[in-house]
C-alpha positions as CSV (number, residue, x, y, z in Angstrom):
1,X,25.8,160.8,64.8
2,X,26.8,164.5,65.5
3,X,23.4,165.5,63.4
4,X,21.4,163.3,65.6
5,X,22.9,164.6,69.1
6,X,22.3,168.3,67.9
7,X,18.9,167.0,67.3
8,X,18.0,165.8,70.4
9,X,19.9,168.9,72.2
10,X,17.6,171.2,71.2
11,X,14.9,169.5,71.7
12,X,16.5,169.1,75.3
13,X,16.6,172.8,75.2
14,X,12.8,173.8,74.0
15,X,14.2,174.7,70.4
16,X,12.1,172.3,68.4
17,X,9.2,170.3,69.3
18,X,8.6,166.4,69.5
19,X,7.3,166.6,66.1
20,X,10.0,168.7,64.5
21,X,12.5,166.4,65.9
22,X,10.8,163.3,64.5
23,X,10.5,165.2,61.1
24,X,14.5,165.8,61.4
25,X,15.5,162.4,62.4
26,X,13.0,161.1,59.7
27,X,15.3,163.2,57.3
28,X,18.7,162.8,58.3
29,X,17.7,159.0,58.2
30,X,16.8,159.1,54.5
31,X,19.6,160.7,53.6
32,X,22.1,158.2,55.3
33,X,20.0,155.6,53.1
34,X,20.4,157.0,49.8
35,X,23.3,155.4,47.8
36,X,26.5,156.8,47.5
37,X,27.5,157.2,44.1
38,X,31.1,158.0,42.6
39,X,32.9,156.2,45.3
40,X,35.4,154.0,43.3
41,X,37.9,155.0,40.2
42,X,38.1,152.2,38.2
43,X,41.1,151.8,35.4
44,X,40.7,149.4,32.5
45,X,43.0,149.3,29.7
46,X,43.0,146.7,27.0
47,X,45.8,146.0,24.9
48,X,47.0,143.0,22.8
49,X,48.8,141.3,25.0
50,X,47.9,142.4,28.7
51,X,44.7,143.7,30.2
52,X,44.6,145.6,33.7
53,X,41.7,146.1,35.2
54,X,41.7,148.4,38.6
55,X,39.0,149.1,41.0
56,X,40.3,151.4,43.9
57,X,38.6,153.6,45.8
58,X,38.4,157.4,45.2
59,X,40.1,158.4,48.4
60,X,42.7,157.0,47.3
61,X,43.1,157.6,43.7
62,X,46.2,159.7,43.4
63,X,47.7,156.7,44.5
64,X,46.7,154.6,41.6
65,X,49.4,154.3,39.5
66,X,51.1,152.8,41.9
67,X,48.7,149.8,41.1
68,X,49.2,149.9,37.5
69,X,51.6,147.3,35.6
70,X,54.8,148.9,33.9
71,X,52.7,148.1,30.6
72,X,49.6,150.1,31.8
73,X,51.9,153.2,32.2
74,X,53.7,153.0,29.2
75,X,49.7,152.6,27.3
76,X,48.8,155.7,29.1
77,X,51.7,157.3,28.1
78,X,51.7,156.9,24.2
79,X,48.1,158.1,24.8
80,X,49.6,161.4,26.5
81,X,47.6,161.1,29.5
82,X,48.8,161.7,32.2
83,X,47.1,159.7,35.1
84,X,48.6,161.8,38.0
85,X,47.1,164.8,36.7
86,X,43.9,163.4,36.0
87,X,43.2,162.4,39.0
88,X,44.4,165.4,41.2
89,X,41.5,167.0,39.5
90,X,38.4,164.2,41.0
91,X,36.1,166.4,43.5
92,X,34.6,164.1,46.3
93,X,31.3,164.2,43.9
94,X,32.6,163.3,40.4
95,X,31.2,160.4,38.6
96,X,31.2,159.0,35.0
97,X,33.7,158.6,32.6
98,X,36.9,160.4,32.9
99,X,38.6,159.1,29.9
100,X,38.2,157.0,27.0
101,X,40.4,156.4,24.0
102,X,42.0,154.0,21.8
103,X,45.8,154.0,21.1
104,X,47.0,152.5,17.9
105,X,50.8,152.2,19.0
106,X,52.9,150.3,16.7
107,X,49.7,148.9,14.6
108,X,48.9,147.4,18.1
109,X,45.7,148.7,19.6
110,X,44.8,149.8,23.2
111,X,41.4,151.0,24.7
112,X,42.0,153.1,27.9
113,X,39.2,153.6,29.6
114,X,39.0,155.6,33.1
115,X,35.6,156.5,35.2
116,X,34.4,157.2,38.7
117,X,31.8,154.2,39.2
């Protein structure tokens, strides 16, 4: 909205003509259409006897472990991941896979897999 107003204030003010404002609303539209990618973490982890499956969004992802069962943690950790760290370092932009790996742990195996979808 404060792209639009600027807009229409200078062509208020004589700084751009009809035509250049249309061509710069016509712009800012499409952009605001375009699809916003890399807006969710989402955690899966597999294991023998429990699977977790989270879906939070990015703005929030340094909160995720909070989400995961005691299990999840204790996967993650005989993988020697550590999720807090991991996530501190998501830019607003990332996207893709962040991790994937199996963990044999006992003879019992986990698949951990972590991505910005």
């Amino acid at each position: 909205m404060d792209e639009l107003r600027r807009i229409l204030e200078m062509l208020a003010a004589g700084q751009i003509s009809v035509d250049e404002a249309l061509e710069l609303v016509s712009a800012l539209e499409g952009e605001r259409q375009k699809p916003r990618r890399g807006r969710f973490v989402r955690i899966d982890i597999q294991g023998p006897d429990d699977k977790v499956k989270v879906h939070i969004p990015l703005a929030l992802a340094r909160f995720a472990a909070r989400f995961l069962p005691k299990e999840a943690r204790s996967a993650l950790g005989a993988a020697d991941v550590s999720l807090d760290e991991l996530l501190a370092e998501l830019t607003p932009d990332a996207e893709g896979k962040l991790l994937e790996v199996d963990v044999d742990e006992d003879g019992e195996k986990t698949r951990i897999l972590i991505e910005v979808v």
